[in-house]
Kinemage of the C-alpha trace (Angstrom):
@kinemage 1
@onewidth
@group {chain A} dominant
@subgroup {mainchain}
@vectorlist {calphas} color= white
{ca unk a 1} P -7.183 15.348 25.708
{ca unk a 2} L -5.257 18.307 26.384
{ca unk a 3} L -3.641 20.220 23.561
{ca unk a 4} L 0.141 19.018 24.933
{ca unk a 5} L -1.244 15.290 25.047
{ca unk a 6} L -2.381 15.542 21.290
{ca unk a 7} L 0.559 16.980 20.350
{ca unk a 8} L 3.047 14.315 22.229
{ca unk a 9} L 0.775 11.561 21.024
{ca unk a 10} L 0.815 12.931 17.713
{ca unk a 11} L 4.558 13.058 17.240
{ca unk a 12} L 5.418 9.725 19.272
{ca unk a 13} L 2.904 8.373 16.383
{ca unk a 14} L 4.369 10.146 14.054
{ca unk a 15} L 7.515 8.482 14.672
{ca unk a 16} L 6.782 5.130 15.209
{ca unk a 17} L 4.801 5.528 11.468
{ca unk a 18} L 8.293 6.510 9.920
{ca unk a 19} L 10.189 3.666 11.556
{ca unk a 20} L 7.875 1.709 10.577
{ca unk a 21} L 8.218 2.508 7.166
{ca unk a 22} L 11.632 2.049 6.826
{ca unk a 23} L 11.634 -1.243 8.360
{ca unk a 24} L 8.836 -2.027 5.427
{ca unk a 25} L 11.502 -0.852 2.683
{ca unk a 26} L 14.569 -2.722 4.433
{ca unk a 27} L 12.224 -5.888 3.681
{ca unk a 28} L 11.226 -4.763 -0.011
{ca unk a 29} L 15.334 -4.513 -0.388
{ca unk a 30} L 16.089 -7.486 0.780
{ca unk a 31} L 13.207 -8.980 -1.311
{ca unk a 32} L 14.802 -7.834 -4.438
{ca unk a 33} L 17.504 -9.148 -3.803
{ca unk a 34} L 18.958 -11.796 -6.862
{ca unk a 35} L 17.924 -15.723 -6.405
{ca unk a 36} L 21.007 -16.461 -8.166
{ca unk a 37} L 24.807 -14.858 -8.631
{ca unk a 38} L 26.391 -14.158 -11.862
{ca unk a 39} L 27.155 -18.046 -12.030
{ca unk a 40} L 23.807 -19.078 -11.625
{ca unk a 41} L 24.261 -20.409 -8.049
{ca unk a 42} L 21.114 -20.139 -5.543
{ca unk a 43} L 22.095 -16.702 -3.266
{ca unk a 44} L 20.316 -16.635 0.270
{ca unk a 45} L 17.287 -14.943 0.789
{ca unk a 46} L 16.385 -12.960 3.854
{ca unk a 47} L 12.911 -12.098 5.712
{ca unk a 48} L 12.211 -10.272 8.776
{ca unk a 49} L 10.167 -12.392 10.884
{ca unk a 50} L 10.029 -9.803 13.571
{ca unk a 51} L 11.999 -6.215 15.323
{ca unk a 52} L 12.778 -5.615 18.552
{ca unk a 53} L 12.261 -1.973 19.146
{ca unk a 54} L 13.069 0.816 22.102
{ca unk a 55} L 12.443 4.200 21.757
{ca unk a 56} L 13.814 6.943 24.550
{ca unk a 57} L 12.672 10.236 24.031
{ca unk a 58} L 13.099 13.576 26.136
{ca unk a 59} L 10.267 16.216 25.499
{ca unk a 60} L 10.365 19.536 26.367
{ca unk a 61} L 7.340 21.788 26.972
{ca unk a 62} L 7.004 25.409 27.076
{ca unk a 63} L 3.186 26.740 27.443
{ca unk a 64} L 2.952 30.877 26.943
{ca unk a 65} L -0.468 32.661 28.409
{ca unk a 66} L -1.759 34.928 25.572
{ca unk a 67} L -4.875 35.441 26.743
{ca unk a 68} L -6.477 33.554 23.857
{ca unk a 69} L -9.063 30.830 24.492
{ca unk a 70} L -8.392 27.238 24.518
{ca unk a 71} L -9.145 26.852 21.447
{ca unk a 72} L -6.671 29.065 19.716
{ca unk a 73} L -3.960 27.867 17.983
{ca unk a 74} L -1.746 30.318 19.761
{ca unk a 75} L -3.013 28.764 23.219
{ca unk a 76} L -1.276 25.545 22.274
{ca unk a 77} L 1.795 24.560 24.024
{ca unk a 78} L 5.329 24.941 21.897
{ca unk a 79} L 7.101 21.446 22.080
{ca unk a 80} L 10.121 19.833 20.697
{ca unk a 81} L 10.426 16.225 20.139
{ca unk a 82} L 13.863 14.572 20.389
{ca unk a 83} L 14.245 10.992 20.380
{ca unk a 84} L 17.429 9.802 21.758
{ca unk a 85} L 17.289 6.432 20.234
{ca unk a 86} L 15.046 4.407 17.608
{ca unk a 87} L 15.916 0.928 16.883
{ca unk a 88} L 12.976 -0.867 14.174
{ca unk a 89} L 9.039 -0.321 15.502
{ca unk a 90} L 5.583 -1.218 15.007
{ca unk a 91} L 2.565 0.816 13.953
{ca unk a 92} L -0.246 -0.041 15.915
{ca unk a 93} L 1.216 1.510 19.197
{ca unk a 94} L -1.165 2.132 22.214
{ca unk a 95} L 1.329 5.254 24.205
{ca unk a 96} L 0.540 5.985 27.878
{ca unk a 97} L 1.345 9.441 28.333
{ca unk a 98} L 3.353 10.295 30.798
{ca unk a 99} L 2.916 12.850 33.733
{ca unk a 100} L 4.910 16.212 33.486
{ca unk a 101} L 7.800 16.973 36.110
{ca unk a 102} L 9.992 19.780 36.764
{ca unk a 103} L 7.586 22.468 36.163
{ca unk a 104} L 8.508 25.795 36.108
{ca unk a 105} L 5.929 28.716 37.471
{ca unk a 106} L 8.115 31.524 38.081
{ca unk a 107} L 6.356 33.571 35.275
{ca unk a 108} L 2.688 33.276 35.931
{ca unk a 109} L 2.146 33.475 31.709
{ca unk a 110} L 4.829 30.830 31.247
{ca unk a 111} L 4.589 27.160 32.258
{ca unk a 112} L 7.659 24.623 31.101
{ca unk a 113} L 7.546 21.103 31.859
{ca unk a 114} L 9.398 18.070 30.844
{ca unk a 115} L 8.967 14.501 30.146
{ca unk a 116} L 11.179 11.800 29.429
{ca unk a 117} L 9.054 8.169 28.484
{ca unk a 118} L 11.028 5.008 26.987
{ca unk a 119} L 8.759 3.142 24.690
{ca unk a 120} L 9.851 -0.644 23.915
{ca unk a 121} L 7.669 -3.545 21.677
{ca unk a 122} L 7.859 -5.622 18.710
{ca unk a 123} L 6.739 -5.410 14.954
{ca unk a 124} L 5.777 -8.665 13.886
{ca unk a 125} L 5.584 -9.616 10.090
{ca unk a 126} L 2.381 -10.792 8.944
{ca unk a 127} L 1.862 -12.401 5.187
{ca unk a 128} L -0.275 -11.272 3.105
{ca unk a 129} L -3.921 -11.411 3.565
{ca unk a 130} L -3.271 -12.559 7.143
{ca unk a 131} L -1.722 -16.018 6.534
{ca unk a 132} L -4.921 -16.739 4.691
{ca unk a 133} L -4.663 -18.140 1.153
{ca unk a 134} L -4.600 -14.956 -1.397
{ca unk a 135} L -6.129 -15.634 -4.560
{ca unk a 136} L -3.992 -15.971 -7.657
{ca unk a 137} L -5.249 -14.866 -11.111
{ca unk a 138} L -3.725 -15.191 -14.403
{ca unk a 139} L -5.633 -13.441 -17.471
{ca unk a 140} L -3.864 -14.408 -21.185
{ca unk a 141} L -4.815 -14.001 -24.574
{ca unk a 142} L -6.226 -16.859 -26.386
{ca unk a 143} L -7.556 -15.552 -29.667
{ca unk a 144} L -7.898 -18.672 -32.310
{ca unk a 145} L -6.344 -17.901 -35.495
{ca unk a 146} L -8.542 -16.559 -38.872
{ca unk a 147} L -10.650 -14.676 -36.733
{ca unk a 148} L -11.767 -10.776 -37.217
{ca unk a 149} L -8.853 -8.729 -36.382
{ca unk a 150} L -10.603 -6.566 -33.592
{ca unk a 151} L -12.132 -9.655 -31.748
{ca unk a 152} L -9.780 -11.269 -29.315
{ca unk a 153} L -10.418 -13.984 -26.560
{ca unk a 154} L -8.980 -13.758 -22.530
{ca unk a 155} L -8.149 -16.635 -20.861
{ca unk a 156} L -8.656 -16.841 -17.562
{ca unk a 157} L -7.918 -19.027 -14.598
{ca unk a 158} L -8.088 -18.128 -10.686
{ca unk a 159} L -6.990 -20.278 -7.411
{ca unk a 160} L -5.367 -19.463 -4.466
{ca unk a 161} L -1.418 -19.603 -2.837
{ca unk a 162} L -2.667 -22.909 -1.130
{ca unk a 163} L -2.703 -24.469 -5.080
{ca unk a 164} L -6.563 -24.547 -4.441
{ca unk a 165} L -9.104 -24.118 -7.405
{ca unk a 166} L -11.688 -20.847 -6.992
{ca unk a 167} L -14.729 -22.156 -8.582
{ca unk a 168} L -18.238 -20.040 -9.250
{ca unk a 169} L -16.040 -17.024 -8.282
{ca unk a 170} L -16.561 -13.656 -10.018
{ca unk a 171} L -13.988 -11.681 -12.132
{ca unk a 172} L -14.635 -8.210 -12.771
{ca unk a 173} L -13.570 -6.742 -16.170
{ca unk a 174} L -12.568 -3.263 -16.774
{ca unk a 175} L -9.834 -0.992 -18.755
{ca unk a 176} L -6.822 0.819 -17.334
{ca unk a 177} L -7.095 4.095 -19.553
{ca unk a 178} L -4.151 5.671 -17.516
{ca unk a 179} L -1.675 2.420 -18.437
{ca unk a 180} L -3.163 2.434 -21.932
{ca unk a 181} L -2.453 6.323 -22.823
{ca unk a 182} L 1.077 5.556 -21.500
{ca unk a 183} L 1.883 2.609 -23.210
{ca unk a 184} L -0.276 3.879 -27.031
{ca unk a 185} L 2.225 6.253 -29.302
{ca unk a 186} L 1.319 9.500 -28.758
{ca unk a 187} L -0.257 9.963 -32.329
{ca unk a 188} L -2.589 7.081 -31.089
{ca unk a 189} L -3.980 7.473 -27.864
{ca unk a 190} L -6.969 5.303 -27.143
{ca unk a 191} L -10.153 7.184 -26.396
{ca unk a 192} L -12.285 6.923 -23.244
{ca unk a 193} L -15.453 7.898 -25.280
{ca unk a 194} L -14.713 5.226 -27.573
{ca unk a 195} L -13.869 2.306 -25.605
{ca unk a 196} L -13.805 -1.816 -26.205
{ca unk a 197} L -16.548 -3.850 -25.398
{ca unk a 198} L -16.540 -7.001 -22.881
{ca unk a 199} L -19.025 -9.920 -23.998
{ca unk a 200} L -19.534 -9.410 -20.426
{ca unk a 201} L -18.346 -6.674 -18.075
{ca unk a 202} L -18.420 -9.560 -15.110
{ca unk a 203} L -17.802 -13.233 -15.668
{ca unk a 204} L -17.670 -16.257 -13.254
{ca unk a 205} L -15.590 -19.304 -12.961
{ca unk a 206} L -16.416 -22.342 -13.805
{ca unk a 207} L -15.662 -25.718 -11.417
{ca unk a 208} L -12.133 -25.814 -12.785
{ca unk a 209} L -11.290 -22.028 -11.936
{ca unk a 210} L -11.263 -21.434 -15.360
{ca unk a 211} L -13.078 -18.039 -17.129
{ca unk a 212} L -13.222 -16.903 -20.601
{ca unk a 213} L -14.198 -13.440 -22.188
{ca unk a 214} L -14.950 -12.404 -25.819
{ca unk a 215} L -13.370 -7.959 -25.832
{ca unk a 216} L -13.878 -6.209 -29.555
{ca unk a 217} L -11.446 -3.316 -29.975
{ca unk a 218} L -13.555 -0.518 -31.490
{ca unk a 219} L -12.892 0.740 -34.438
{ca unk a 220} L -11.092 4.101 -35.490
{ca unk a 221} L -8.225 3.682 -33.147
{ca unk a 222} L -4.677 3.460 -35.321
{ca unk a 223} L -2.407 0.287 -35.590
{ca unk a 224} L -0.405 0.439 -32.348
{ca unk a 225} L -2.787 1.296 -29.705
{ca unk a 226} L -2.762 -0.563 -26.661
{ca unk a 227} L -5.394 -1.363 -24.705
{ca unk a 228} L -4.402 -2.676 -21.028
{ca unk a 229} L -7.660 -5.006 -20.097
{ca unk a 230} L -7.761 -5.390 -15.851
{ca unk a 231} L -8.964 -8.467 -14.164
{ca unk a 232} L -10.228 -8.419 -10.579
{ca unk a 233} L -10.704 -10.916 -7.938
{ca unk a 234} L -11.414 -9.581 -4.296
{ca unk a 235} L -8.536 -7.154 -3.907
{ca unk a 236} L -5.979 -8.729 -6.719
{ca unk a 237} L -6.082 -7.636 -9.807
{ca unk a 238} L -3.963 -8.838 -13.118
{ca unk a 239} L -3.113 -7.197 -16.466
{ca unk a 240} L -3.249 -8.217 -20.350
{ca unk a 241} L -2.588 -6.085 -23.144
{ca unk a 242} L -4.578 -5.713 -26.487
{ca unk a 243} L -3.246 -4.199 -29.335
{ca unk a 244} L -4.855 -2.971 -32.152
């Protein structure tokens, strides 16, 4: 591809990225939107299902002979970009290029063309994990009473959005040091070299979903610091704090 078709591609994608993005954030806003009003009655709630999008852009492009080889930088053609319109759009765009017209070859070290393309398509929401169940872990602390102080039990349990129960699964174990600095006082920062230890760094579930893990806070660390203990599934992860 010539260096005026990377660039055109380039900014087209460029574009349709941005969009893109700001459709994603419309939906985050109208996600947080409150269930209920000030009097506690149910408020509607809003999802994109899908966006119509058409895009009309007008390209100019201006190519100056320096005499440098094609692989210059300063061989490149100089290009502006204006879209005229931009209603929503999708990512994943496939963008035919379009041939140049109108080209200009009065100066034999100066070539001008321009394009004008309309682009049109539609972004289509798609839930999470592909409208496949996602699995849904919960990790809480069940230490028994009368116990030693630095010794403290995890509950966990893991199933799915469908309500189904993840059985012989395996939970990965590990500590969030960032999360942990920021939530310890400052005069009690917990200490990478000195860290917790897991009964077992990996743990499975049993037929009823359900996991459980032994972690013993080391000692040293002041009253106060926090320990933030991660538990991963696959690609979701969940949180539980442990303070000293």
């Amino acid at each position: 591809m010539s260096g005026a078709g990377r660039f055109a591609a380039g900014s087209i994608e460029e574009l349709l990225a941005g969009i893109a993005d700001g459709v994603r954030e419309a939906q985050e806003s109208l996600s947080d939107l409150p269930p209920v009003d000030a009097f506690g009655r149910p408020m509607p709630s809003y999802h994109l299902p899908y966006v119509d999008f058409e895009i009309a852009v007008d390209m100019d492009i201006e190519n100056v002979d320096t005499g440098e080889s094609a692989e210059s930088p300063m061989a490149n053609p100089l290009m502006t970009l204006r879209p005229l319109t931009a209603v929503d759009l999708g990512r994943r765009l496939k963008v035919k290029t379009l041939l140049p017209t109108n080209v200009a070859s009065q100066d034999p070290t100066r070539a001008g063309a321009e394009i004008s393309s309309r682009i049109k398509g539609r972004l289509v929401a798609v839930p999470a994990g592909e409208g496949l169940p996602v699995p849904v872990i919960t990790m809480v602390e069940n230490t028994a009473p009368g116990g030693p102080a630095r010794t403290r039990t995890l509950a966990i349990q893991a199933a799915n959005t469908a309500g189904e129960i993840m059985a012989n699964r395996v939970i990965e174990l590990n500590v969030d040091w960032e999360v942990s600095a920021a939530l310890s006082p400052s005069n009690s920062q917990p200490k990478q070299a000195n860290p917790p230890s897991f009964s077992t760094a990996e743990v499975a579930t049993d037929e009823n979903g359900q996991a459980q893990v032994t972690v013993t806070l080391p000692p040293g660390p002041k009253k106060g610091t926090i320990y933030m203990i991660t538990a991963t599934l696959g690609q979701v992860s969940v949180n539980a704090a442990l303070t000293v």
